[in-house]
Every structure is written in C-alpha cells, then in structure tokens.
C-alpha positions as CSV (number, residue, x, y, z in Angstrom):
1,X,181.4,132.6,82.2
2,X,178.9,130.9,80.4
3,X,176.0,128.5,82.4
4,X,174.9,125.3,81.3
5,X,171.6,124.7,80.2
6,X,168.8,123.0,83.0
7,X,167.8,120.0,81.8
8,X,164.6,118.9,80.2
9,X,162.4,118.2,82.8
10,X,160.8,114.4,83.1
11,X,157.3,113.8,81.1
12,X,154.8,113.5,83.6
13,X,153.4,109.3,83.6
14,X,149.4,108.8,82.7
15,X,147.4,108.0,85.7
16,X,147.1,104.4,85.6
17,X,143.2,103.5,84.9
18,X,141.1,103.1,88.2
19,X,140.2,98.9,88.3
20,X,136.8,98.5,87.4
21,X,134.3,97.9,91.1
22,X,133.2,94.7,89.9
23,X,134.1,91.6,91.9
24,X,136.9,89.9,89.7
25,X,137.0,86.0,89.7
26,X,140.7,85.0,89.0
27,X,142.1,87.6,86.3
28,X,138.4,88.3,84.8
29,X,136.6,91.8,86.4
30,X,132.4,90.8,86.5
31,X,130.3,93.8,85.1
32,X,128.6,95.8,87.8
33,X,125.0,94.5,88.8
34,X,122.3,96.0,87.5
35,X,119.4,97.7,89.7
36,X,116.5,96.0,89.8
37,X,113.5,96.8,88.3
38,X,110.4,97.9,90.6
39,X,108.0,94.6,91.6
40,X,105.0,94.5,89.6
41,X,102.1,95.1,91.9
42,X,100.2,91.6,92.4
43,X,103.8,89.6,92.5
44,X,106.1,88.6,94.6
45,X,109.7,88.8,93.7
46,X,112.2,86.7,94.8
47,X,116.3,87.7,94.5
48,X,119.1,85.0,94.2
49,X,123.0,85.7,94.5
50,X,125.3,83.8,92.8
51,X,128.0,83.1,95.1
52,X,130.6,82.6,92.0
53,X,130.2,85.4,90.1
54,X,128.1,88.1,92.2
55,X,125.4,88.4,89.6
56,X,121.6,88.2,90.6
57,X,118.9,86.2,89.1
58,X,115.4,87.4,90.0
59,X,112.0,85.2,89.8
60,X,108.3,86.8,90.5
61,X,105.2,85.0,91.1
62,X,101.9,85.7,91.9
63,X,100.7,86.5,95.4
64,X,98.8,83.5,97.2
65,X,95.7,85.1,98.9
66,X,94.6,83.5,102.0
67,X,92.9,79.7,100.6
68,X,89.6,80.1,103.1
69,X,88.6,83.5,101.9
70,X,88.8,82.5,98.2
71,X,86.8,79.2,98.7
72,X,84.3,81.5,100.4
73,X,84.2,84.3,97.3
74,X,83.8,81.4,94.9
75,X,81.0,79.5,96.7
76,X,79.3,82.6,97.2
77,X,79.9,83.6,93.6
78,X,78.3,79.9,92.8
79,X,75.2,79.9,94.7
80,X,74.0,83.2,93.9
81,X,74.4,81.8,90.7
82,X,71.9,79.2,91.2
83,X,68.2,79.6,90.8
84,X,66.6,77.3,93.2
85,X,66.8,78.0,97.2
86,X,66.6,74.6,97.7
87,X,70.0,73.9,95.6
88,X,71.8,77.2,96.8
89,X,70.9,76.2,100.6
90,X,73.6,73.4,100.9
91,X,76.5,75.5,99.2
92,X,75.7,78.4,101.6
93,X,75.8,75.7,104.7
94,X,79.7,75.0,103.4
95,X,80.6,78.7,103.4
96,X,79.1,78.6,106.9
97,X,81.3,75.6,108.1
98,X,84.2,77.5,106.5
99,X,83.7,80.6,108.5
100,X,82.5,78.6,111.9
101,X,86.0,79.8,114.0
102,X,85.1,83.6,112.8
103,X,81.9,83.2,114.6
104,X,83.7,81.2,117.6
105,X,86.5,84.2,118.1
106,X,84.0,86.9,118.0
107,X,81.9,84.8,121.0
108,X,85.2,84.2,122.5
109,X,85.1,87.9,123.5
110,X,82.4,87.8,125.4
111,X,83.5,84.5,128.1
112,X,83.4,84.9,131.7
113,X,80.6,86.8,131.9
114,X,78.0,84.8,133.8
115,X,76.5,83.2,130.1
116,X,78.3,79.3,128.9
117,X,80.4,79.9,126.2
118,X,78.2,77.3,124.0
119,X,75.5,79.9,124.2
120,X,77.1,82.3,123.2
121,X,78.9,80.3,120.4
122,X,75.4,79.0,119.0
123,X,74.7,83.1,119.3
124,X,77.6,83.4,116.8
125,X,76.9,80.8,115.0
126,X,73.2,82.3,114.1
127,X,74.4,85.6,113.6
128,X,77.2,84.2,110.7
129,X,74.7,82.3,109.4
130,X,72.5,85.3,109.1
131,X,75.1,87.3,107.4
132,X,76.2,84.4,104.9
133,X,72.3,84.1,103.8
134,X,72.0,88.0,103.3
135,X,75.4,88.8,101.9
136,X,75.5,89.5,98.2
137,X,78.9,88.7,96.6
138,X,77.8,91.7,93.5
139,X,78.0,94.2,96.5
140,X,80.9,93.4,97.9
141,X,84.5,91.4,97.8
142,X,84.5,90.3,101.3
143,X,82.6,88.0,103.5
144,X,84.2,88.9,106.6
145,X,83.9,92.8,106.4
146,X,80.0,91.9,106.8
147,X,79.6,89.4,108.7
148,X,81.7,90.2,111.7
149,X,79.4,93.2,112.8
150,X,76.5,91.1,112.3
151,X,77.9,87.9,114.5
152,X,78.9,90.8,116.9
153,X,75.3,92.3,116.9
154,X,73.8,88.9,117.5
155,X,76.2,87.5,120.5
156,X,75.5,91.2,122.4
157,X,71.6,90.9,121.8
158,X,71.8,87.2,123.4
159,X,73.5,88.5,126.1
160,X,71.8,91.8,127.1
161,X,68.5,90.0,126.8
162,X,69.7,86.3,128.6
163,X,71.8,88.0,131.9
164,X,69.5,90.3,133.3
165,X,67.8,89.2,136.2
166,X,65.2,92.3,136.3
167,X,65.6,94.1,132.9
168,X,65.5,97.5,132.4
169,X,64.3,99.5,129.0
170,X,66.5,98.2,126.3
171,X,67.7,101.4,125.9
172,X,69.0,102.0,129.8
173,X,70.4,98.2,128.8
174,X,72.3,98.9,125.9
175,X,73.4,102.9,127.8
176,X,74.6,100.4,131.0
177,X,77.5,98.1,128.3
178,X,78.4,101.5,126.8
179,X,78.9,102.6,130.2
180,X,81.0,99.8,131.7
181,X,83.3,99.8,128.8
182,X,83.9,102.9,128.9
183,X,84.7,102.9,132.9
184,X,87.8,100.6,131.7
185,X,89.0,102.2,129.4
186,X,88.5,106.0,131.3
187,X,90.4,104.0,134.7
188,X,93.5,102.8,132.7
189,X,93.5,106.2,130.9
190,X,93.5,108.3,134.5
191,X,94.8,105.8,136.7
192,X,91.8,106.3,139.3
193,X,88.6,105.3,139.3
194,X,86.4,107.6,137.0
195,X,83.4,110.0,138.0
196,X,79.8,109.6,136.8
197,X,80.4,112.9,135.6
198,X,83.3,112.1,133.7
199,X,81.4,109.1,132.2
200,X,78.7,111.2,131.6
201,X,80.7,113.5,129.3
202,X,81.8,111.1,127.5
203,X,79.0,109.5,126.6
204,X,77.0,112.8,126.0
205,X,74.3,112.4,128.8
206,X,73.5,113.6,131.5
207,X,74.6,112.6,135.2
208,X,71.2,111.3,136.4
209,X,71.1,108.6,133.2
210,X,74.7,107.6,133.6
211,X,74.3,106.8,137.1
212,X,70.8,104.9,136.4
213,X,73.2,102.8,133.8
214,X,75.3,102.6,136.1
215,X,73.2,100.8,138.9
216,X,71.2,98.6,136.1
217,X,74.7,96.8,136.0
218,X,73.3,95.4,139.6
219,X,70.2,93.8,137.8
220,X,72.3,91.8,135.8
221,X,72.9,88.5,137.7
222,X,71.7,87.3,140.9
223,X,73.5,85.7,143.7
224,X,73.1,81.6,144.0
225,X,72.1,80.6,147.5
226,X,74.4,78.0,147.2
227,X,77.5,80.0,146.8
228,X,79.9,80.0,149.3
229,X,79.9,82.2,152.0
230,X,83.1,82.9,155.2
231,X,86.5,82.7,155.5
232,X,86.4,79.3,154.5
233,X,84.2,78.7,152.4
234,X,82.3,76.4,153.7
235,X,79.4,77.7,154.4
236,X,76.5,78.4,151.9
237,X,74.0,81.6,152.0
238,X,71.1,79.6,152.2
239,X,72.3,78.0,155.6
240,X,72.4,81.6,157.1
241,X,68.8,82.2,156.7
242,X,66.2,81.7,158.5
243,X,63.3,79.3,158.8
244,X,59.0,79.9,158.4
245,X,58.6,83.2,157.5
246,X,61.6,84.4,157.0
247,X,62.5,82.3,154.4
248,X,59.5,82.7,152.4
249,X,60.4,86.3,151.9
250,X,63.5,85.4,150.3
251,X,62.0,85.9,146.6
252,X,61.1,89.3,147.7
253,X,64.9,90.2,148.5
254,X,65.7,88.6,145.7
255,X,63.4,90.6,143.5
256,X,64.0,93.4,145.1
257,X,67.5,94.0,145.2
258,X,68.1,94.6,141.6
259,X,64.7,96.8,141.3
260,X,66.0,99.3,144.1
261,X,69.3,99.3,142.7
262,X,68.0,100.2,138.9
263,X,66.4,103.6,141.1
264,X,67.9,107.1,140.8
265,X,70.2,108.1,143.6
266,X,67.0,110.5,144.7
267,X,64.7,107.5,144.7
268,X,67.2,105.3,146.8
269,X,68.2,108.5,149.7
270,X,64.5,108.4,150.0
271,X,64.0,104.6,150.8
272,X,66.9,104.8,153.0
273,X,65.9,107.7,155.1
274,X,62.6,106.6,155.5
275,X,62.9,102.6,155.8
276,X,67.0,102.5,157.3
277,X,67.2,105.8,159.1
278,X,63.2,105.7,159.8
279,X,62.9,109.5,159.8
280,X,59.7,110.5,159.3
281,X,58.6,112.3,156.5
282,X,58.5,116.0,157.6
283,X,62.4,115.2,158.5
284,X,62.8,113.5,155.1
285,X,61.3,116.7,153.6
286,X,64.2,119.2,155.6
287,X,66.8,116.8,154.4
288,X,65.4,116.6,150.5
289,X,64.6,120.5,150.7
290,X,61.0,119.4,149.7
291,X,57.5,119.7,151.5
292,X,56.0,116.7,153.4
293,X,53.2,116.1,151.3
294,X,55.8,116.0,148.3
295,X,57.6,113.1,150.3
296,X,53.9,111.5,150.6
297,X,53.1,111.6,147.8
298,X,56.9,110.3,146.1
299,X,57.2,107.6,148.5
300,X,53.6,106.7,147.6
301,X,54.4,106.0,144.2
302,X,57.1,104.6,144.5
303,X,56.4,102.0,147.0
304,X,52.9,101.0,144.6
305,X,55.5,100.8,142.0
306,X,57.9,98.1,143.8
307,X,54.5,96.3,145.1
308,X,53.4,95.7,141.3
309,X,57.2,94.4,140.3
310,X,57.1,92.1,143.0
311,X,53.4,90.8,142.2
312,X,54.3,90.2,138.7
313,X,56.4,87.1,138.9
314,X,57.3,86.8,135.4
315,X,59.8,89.7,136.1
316,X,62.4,87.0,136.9
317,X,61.9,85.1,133.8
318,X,65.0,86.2,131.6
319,X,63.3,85.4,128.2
320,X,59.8,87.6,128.9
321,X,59.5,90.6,127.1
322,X,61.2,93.8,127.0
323,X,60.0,96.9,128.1
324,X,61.1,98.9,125.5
C-alpha cells in the first residue's frame, strides 16, 4: 500500500511593519520630536506645543536681572567715573534713594525694643549711606553684599550705645547681645530655659563673665514712673511713693538698681547678706568661707565704688562716653 505525500506546508506571512510612534493627523504619521538642545547659560528658554501636529517650537531670551540692582551698578560705575566730588555727590545720593527700603528692612529687625523705629531707620539710613560713599564698583559686582553688614553694624552701634541706662564696658555690652541671642536660640533648641554654664560654653567664656552679661541686660532700660502699676491698671508707680525724703531718694534707686544688678553674683550675695539679711560681717565671712577683715575690706570698696556712680550724675545721660 503506497501513502500519499503530506502536503507542502503554508509559507509563513511577513510581520506586518510596526506603525511609526508619531501622532498621525488624518492618514499622515508626524516624525518623532526631536530632544531638545541644553539652554544656553544666560537665557531663558521657552517651549511651545502645537496642538495640530505635536511638534515644538522653542524661543530663548535673555535673563532680566533685577531693574534696581542694575541702575545701582551703573550709577556707581558713572560716578566713580567722574572726577569732581562735588559732581559724583548727587549721583551717589540717587543710588542711596534707590537702596532706602534695604536700609528700612535691616532697621525693621531691630523694633520693639525700647528705641522708635525712626531712630533706628535714620541709623540705617547713615550706615547705607556710609557704605554707598566707600563702596568701589572695581572691587566688587554688588552693592548689597557690602552694604548690608555695614547698615547692620551701624543700627546695633545706635542701639547698644542709645538704650542703656548705666552702661557697662563696651565690650561686657556687645558680650550681653551675644548673650541674649543666644539664650533664644539655646531655649528653642532644648526646650527649657538654658544654664549660664551652657551659655558660657557656647560662647567660649567663662561662667563669672556670662553671668555679668547676663545681668548688664538689667541696665538697659529703666522703668517710667508713670507706668501703670495693679490689677487694673490704674494706678501709676509714682503715686505709691512717698513724700519729703523719701521721694528725693528716688534718683538713687533709680541709679542704683541697674549698677548692683551689672555686679557679679559674689558682689551682690555680699550686699544682700550684709544690707537685707544684716549679718554682720564675721557671719558674712562663715557664710563666704573668707576672713572678716577680707569682708571689710570688699564691702569697703565696693560701697566707695557705688558712692562715686551715684555722685557722678552724668551716668544717666545715654549719649556720655563709653568706658571702654
């Protein structure tokens, strides 16, 4: 018995070709879109997508700095070009009205703190002036990078010297604003009230100077006899006090109130035990672990000390000297 051939088997069809990814519009395919090119440092580039056809039409232009701080760079660039100081005076008064709310922010800082703001603005105002008249626009791009410390430098120097009452040394002055911003930002960093000896470490003294920075904050402002004083607020501190004598000795409080508070914590346990507790001084000298001629001789100084501050009246006048 013979068997039939198998048939030929079928021929295998070509894949049909994938469609192109490009969006087609009717029966015609778009090319693909082409990546863009990098922007070209200095430009900005806009994109725009045609909604017919998917293809992208791109645009640069050049960046638009800010217009105040290229008027500034130009009249600067101007007026050290002049030769006179007469004619280069005026063009520096414009770059100073230009800059005026830079000064105004920087004073802005410094509100509520017992001085008008329009002090401390005309502060501000000094120190950008200052900074415009030194700046020199062949050193340097930027106005702003200069000034600010200087209009910074001139608004805390107006108000360490205008809101102290009884100043300190400059330097216990300047140690007492390190001091209190650091206690904020030390209290919102623990969450509890920080230690002088924690302060201390931070500011890389020792304990005895922090907490003399410390109580110079006291000096800084003193109270008004005409504030308000109760639970309603009615009264006033100056009609609690006493007539004649009494009242003449107000100055002295006054005066000295900020001068024992700028003590160390030794020199103030002294005046207390001896003036509040009224020990005498052989009991002053068991508690201190010193001898009683020591106490003598430390409460002698240091009462001839607060007897000279408060015979020199012009301790209370906030624009005398500086004891440096």
């Amino acid at each position: 018995m013979s068997i039939a051939p198998l048939p030929p088997r079928p021929a295998t069809p070509a894949p049909a070709s994938r469609p192109s990814l490009g969006r087609r519009s009717g029966s015609t395919v778009a090319p693909p879109r082409e990546t863009p090119a990098p922007p070209v440092p200095g430009e900005v580039t806009t994109t725009r997508l045609h909604a017919v056809d998917g293809t992208a039409e791109r645009t640069t232009a050049p960046v638009e700095h800010d217009p105040r701080r290229r008027a500034t760079s130009a009249l600067l660039v101007f007026a050290h070009g002049l030769p006179e100081e007469e004619v280069r005076r005026p063009v520096l008064a414009r770059v100073v009205d230009a800059n005026m709310p830079v000064a105004e922010a920087v004073a802005a800082r410094y509100r509520r703190r017992g001085l008008s703001s329009e002090d401390l603005q005309q502060a501000a105002y000094e120190g950008l002036c200052k900074a415009v008249h030194r700046f020199d626009p062949a050193q340097a791009e930027d106005l702003l990078s200069f000034a600010v410390p200087t209009i910074r430098g001139e608004v805390q120097r107006y108000f360490r010297d205008h809101s102290w009452v009884v100043r300190p040394p400059r330097r216990l002055q300047e140690l007492s604003a390190q001091v209190r911003a650091l206690r904020e930002e030390v209290e919102q960093e623990l969450g509890r009230p920080a230690t002088t000896a924690e302060l201390a470490e931070r500011l890389g003294v020792d304990e005895r100077t922090c907490e003399e920075a410390l109580q110079a904050s006291a000096a800084m402002h003193a109270t008004s006899l005409d504030a308000p004083v109760g639970p309603t607020g009615t009264a006033r501190i100056s009609d609690l006090l006493g007539e004649g004598d009494r009242l003449e000795r107000v100055d002295d409080h006054l005066v000295l109130r900020p001068l024992i508070a700028a003590l160390g914590p030794r020199e103030q346990q002294l005046l207390h035990l001896r003036f509040v507790e009224e020990l005498s001084q052989s009991e002053i000298g068991e508690v201190l672990g010193v001898t009683q001629t020591q106490v003598s001789r430390l409460l002698r100084k240091l009462l001839d000390d607060l007897r000279r501050a408060l015979d020199a009246r012009d301790v209370l006048d906030p624009r005398g000297p500086v004891e440096e």
